[in-house]
Each structure stands twice: as structure tokens, then as C-alpha cells.
C-alpha positions in Angstrom: -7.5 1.5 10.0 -7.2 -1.7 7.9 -4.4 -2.0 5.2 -5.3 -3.1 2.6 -6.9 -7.7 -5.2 -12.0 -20.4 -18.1 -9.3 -18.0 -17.2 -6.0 -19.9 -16.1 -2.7 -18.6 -15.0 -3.1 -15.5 -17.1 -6.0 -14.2 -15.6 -4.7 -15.0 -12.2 -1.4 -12.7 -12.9 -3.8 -9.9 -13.9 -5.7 -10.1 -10.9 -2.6 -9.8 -9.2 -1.6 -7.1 -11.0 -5.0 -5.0 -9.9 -4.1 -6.2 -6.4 -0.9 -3.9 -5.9 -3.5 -1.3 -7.9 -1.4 -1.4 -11.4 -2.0 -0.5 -14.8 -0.4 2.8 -15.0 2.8 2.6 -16.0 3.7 5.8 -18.5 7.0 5.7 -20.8 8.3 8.3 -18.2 8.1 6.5 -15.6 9.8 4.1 -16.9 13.0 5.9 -17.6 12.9 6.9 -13.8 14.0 5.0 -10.5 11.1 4.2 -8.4 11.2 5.1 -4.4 9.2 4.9 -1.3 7.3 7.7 0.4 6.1 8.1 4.1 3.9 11.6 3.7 2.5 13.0 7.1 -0.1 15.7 6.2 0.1 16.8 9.5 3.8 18.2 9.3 3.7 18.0 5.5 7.1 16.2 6.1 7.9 13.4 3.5 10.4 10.4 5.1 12.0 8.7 1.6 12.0 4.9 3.3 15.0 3.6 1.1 15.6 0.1 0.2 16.9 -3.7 1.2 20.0 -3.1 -0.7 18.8 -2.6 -4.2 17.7 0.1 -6.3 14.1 0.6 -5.3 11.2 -0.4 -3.1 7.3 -0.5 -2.8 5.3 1.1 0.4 2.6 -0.9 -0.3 0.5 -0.5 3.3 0.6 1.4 6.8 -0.5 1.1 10.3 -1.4 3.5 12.8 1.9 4.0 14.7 3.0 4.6 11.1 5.1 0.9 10.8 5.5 0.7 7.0 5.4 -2.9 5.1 5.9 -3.5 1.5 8.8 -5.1 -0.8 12.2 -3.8 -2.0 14.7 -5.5 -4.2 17.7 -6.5 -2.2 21.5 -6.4 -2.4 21.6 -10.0 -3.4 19.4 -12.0 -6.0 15.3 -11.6 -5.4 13.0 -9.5 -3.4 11.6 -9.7 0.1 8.8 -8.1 2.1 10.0 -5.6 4.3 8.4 -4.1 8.0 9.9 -0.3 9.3 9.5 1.0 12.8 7.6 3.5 13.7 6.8 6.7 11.1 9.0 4.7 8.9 12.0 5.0 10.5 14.5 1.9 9.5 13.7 -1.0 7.4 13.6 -5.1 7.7 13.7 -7.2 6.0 11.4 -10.2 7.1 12.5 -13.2 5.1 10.5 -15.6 3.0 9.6 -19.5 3.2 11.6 -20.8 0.7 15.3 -20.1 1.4 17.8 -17.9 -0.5 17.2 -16.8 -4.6 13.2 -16.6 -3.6 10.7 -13.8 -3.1 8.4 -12.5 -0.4 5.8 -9.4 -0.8 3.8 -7.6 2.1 0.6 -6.2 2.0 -1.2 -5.0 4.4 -0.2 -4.6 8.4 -2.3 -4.6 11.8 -1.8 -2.1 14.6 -0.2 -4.7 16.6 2.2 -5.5 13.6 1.0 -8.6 12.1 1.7 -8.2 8.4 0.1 -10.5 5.7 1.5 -10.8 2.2 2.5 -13.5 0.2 5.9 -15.7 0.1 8.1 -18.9 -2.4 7.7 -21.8 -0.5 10.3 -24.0 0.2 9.8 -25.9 -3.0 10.5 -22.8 -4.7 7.6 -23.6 -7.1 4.6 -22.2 -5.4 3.5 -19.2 -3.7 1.6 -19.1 -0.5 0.0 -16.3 1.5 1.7 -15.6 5.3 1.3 -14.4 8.3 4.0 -13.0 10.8 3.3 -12.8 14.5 3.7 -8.9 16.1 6.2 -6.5 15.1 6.6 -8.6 11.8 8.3 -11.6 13.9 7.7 -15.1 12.6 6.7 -16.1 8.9 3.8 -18.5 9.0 2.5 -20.5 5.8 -1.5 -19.7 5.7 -1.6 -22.2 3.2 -4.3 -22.5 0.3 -7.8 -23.7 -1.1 -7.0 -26.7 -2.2 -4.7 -25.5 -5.0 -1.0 -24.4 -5.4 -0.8 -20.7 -4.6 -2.5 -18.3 -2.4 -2.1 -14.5 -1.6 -2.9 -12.3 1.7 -4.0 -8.6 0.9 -5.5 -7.4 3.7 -5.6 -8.1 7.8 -7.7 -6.5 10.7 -6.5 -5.6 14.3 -7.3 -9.4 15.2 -5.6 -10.9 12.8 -8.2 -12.6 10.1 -6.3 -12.5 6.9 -8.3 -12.1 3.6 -7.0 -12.6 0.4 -7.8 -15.1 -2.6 -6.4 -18.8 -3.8 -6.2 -21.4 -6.3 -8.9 -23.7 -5.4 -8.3 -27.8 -6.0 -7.5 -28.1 -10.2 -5.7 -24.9 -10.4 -8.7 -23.5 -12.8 -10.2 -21.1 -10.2 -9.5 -18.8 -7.7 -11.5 -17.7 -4.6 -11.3 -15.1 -2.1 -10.8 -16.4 1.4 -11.3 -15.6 5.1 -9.0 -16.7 8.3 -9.7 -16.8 12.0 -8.0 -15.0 14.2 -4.9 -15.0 14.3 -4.4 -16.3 10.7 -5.9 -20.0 11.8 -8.0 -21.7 9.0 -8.7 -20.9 5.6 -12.5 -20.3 4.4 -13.4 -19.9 1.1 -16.0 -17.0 0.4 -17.0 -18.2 -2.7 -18.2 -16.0 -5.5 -21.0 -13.1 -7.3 -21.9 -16.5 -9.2 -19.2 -16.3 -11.7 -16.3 -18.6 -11.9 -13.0 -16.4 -9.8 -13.2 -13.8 -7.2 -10.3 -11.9 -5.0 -10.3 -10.2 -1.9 -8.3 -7.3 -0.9 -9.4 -5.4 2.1 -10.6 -6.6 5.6 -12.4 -4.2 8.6 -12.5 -5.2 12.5 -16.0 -6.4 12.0 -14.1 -9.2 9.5 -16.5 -7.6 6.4 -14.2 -8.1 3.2 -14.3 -5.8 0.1 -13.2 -7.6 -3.3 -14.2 -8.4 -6.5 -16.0 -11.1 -7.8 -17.1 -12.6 -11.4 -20.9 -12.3 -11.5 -22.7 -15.5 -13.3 -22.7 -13.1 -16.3 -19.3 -12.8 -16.8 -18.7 -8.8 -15.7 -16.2 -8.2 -12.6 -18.1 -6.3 -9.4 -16.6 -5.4 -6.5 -18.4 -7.1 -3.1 -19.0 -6.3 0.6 -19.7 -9.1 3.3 -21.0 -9.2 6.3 -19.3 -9.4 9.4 -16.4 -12.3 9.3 -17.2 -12.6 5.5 -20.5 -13.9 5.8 -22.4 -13.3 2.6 -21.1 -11.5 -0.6 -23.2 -8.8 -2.2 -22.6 -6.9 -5.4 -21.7 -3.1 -4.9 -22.4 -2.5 -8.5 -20.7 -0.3 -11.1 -20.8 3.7 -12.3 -22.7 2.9 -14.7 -20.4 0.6 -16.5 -19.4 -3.1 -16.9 -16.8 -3.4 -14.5 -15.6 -2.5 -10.9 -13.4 -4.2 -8.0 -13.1 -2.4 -4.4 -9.4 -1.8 -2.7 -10.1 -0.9 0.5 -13.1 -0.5 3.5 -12.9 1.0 6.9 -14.7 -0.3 10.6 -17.8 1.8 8.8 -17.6 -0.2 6.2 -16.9 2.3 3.3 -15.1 0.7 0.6 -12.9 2.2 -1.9 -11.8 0.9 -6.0 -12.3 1.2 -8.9 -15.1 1.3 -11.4 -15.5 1.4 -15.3 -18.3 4.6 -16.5 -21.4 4.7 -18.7 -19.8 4.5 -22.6 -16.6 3.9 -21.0 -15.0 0.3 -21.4 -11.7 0.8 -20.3 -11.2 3.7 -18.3 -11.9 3.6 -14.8 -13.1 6.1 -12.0 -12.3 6.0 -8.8 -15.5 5.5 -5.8 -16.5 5.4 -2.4 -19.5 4.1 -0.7 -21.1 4.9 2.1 -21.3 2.6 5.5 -21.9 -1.0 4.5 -21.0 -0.6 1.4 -24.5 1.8 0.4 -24.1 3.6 -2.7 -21.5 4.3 -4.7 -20.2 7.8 -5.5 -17.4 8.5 -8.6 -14.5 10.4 -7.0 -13.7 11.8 -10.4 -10.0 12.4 -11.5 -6.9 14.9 -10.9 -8.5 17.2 -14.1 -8.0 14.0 -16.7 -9.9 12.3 -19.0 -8.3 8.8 -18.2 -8.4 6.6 -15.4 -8.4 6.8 -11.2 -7.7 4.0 -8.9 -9.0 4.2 -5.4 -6.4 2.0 -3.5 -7.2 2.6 0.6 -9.0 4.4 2.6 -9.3 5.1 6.5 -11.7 5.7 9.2 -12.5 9.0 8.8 -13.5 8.2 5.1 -10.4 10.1 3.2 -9.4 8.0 0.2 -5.9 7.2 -1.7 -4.4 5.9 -5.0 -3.7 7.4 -8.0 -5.4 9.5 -11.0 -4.2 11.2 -14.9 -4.2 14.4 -14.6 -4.9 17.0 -17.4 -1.5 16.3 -19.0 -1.4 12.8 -18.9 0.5 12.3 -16.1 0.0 9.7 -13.2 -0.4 11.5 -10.0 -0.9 10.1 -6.6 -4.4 11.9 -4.8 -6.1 11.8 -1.3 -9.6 13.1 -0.6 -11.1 14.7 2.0 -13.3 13.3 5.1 -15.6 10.6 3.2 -14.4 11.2 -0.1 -15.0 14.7 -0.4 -12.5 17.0 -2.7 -9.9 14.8 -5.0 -6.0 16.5 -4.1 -2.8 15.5 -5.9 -0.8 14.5 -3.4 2.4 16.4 -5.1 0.8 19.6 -4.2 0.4 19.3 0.1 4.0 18.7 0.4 7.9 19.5 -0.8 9.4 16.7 -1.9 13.1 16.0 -3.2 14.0 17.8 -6.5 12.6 15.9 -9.1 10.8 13.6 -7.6 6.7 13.2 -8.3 4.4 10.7 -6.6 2.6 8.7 -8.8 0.7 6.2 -6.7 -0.4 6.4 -2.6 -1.4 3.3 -1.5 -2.9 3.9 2.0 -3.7 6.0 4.5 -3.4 5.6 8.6 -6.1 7.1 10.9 -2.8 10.0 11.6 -2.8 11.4 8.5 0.4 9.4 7.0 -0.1 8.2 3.7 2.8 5.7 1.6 3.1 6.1 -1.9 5.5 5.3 -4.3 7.5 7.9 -6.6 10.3 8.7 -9.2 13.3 10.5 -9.3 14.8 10.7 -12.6 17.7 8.3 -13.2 19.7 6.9 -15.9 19.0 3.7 -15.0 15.5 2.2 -16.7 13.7 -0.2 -13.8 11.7 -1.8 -16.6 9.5 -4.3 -15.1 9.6 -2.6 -11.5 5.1 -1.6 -11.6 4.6 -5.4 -12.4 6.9 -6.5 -9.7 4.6 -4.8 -7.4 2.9 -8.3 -7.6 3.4 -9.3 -10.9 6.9 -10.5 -11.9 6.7 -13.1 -9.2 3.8 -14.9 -10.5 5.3 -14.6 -14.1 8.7 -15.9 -12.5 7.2 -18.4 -11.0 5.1 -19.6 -14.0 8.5 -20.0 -15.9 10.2 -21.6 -13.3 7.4 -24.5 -13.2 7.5 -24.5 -17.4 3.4 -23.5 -16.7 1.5 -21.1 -18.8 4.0 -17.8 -18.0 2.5 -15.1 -19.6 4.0 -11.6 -20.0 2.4 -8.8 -18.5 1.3 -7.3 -22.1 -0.5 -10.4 -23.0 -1.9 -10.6 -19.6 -3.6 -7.3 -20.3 -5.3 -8.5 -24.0 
């Protein structure tokens, strides 16, 4: 199962922000402290994976010995990827590249442990994707397109990276490939538009993203095997879509705006290759649903409205069939309500990210998922920083 997103800096942070599947933050939520979930559907047990000393954490991607990967604020200033052992059991922290007072996020994980995310450099001015060697050992700098910064999403069992990068100018950013192993950068180029991102990578090295078409609309892509060619998946009818995830079959997983509907997305899978598109529908609301992974057997994860307006974390059946609120299969702590799964082994375990009601308000904490460190960043280099809500105009 692979883990798995002119416009300037601003439309690079929002990119960023559909990377770590955002744009659902309720004012509930954000009176609540945010937490991180191992579910196995199989024992309908629910593992809470705690933090690196702070007050809350992001399971952002899973493996199939159920080793864990994500981000957490620590004890001390910053935040820092984070690898667990197996089924989530214990946490560590893996560093970053730039020394202390700097942050590090992962994002996706290989069965052999290789995790990929994104890290400060030394400089403490840029941001660069990485690789670790197995079992989440080793940072290594994957470096860029040509420009300042570059992120890792996704990474198959052996170990091509995909994720996207400021070219040479720091006006555009591409999706990119790597060899095995993380060795070399490619650049996978575009729908014909000016940006592109990709976020989720099978064995075969085909890559799901999204792409700017020469017309200016946003559609998510399939490659080929080790991201040759890029083909446009379409929409649901509307402008818009970007895809989250694909499995060795290559059904891929996102997002996609509907006919009349400009803003509100559904949720879709494909079939093999990326054939078709189907609308997963919501959790009984008339807003939005974010497809964010899915696995080999074709079940699907991420989050929906429901009928009251909440934000509910879902998983489907075998190929997409049947949308589930995850809240429903299992008991969880008193109080606390999943509002987001991010993805989904080939075992059944699925992490999400939930709230407990606090007095504490962790305002900020959904953009952190990959957002305040682009923003931080910005303002430390005295760039274009932009705040989330303008990002989002």
C-alpha cells in the first residue's frame, strides 16, 4: 500500500495546504485539542499515538506493519516529523536538517520504513523534501528543481519519492519523480498549465497529482509507470479536482468540484489506471468530502460534513463501495470524534486525527498540518508570507 498535494508564494502555501487534505476547520474544532488515532477495523481497537512533548500531533500516513509517521509539536520550540513502531506503539522523533528552533513533517512511509516528508535546511530559510533510510534512520536532503524549496508526499516500497518543487525563478512549481532509493530529481512537468503537485506514488512508480491545465482549471493526473506521461483524470462534472492517493492497481483517490458547484467538493475513486471516475458522495451532507488514501483492496479514507455540519472522518468499502463515518465502527475516548483519516494499510488500520474537548484553543494547529511552516518560513525570509485566510481568496 503506498502512503500517500502567475501564482507565487501564496498559491504555493495553498497547495500545501490541500496536500495534508485541509480546508475543514469548523469553529468547534477549534476550541478542541487535536490528537492522533491508530484505528484497526479488525479489533475495532483505537491506539491514541500521543505526542513529542507538546500538546498535539498529526498521523498523517501508515505502512503495513502499521509503523505510523506524521508530525507533533514538541516539548521545546518547533515541530518535527515523527516514525512509531509497529501498530503504533512508541513514537520518534526523527530530527530535521537544520538544527534546533526548525521544523520537519512526514508524509508518507514504505513497508521497509523509508519515510519522505519535508524538512528546514540548515540555512533555516528554505525547505527541502527528505528521505530517511529503513526504519526512519538517516535524514537525506532530496534537494529541488532548480528553486528554493521542495516537498515529498508520497514513496513506494522501492523508494522513488514524488512530490512537487519550486523550479529555477521561484514562480513555478512542478511535481517530481526520484529513483530508487530517493537518487535524482525529475521533473514531471505539467496538464499544460503553469504549476502542478504530486502526492501519491504506486510500486509501478505511476503518480497521482494535480496539475494546472493550459486553461487555467486544476485536474488531478495519472502517469505511467515511473511517471512517464501525465493524463488528465477529469472532474464530476465541475471545474476542479486533484487526486490524494492510488494503489499498485492504479485507482486513485481526491477530490473533485460537481456540476453547479464551484466550491464544494466530492470525494472519487477511479478504476485501475486511473479509468473513470466515480463521486463517493458524503456522510448525509450537502458540503464537501475529501478522499485522502486509499489501499489495495480499493477501500478509501478522508473526511466528509455530515447532515449536521460536522466534519467526520469516513472509509469505504472494497473499491469504494458504501461511505462509513469512521466514529461509528469503533469506541473511542469520551469525547473524542474523528474528523479526518488520512490512510489506510492493506491490514485494515487506518490514522486519523481527532478532538477531545479542551480549554486550551490550538488555533492554527489544521494549517500546521503543512501550512504554518511555509507561512513561517515566508516571514522569516521577509518574502511574500501570506496568512492562511488570504491564501484561500
Amino acid at each position: 500500500m503506498k502512503i500517500i498535494r502567475g501564482f507565487k508564494v501564496r498559491g504555493f502555501i495553498l497547495a500545501a495546504a490541500f496536500s495534508a487534505g485541509l480546508g475543514f476547520a469548523t469553529s468547534a474544532s477549534a476550541q478542541q485539542q487535536p490528537q492522533s488515532y491508530l484505528i484497526d477495523l479488525n479489533s475495532k481497537t483505537v491506539t491514541e499515538l500521543g505526542t513529542l512533548g507538546g500538546n498535539y500531533s498529526a498521523a498523517l500516513g501508515i505502512n503495513d506493519a502499521g509503523r505510523v509517521v506524521g508530525w507533533s509539536l514538541t516539548a521545546g520550540p518547533g515541530n518535527h516529523a515523527f516514525i512509531t513502531g509497529p501498530n503504533g506503539m512508541g513514537m520518534r522523533d526523527l530530527g530535521t536538517l537544520g538544527g534546533s528552533g526548525t521544523d520537519s513533517y512526514a508524509l508518507g512511509i514504505n513497508d521497509a520504513g523509508h519515510v519522505a516528508g519535508w524538512t528546514d535546511t540548515v540555512d533555516g530559510g528554505t525547505f527541502h523534501a527528505f528521505i530517511t533510510g529503513p526504519d526512519g534512520m538517516g535524514m537525506r536532503d532530496l534537494g529541488t528543481l532548480g528553486g528554493a524549496h521542495s516537498i515529498a508526499n508520497g514513496i513506494n516500497d522501492a523508494g522513488q519519492v514524488a512530490g512537487y518543487s519550486f523550479t529555477a525563478g521561484e514562480v513555478y512549481y512542478h511535481a517530481f519523480i526520484t529513483g530508487p532509493g530517493g537518487m535524482g530529481i525529475r521533473d514531471l512537468g505539467t496538464l499544460g498549465g503553469a504549476h502542478s503537485i504530486a502526492y501519491g506514488i504506486n510500486d509501478a512508480g505511476q503518480v497521482a497529482g494535480q496539475s494546472y491545465t493550459a486553461g487555467g482549471t486544476e485536474h488531478a493526473f495519472i502517469t505511467g509507470p515511473d511517471g512517464m506521461g501525465m493524463r488528465d483524470l477529469g472532474t464530476l462534472g465541475g471545474t476542479s479536482s486533484g487526486a490524494h492517493g492510488i494503489n499498485d492497481a492504479g485507482q486513485v483517490a481526491g477530490r473533485s468540484t460537481t456540476t453547479g458547484h464551484l466550491f464544494h467538493t466530492h470525494a472519487f475513486i477511479t478504476g485501475p489506471d486511473g479509468m473513470g471516475m466515480r463521486d463517493l458522495g458524503t456522510l448525509g451532507g450537502t458540503g464537501s468530502s475529501v478522499a485522502n488514501g486509499i489501499n489495495d483492496a480499493g477501500q478509501v479514507v478522508g473526511y466528509s460534513h455530515t447532515a449536521g455540519g460536522d466534519t467526520h472522518a469516513f472509509i469505504t468499502g472494497p473499491n469504494g463501495a458504501g461511505m462509513m463515518d469512521l466514529n461509528s465502527l469503533v469506541d473511542l475516548p469520551a469525547g473524542a470524534i474523528l474528523q479526518t483519516a488520512y490512510g489506510i494499510n492493506d491490514t485494515g488500520q487506518v490514522v486519523a486525527v481527532g478532538t477531545i474537548p479542551e480549554p486550551e484553543i490550538y488555533a492554527l494547529f489544521l494549517a500546521g498540518l503543512a501550512l504554518i511552516g511555509f507561512v513561517a518560513r515566508r516571514r522569516k525570509m521577509g518574502g511574500e508570507a501570506s496568512s492562511l485566510g488570504e491564501a484561500c481568496s
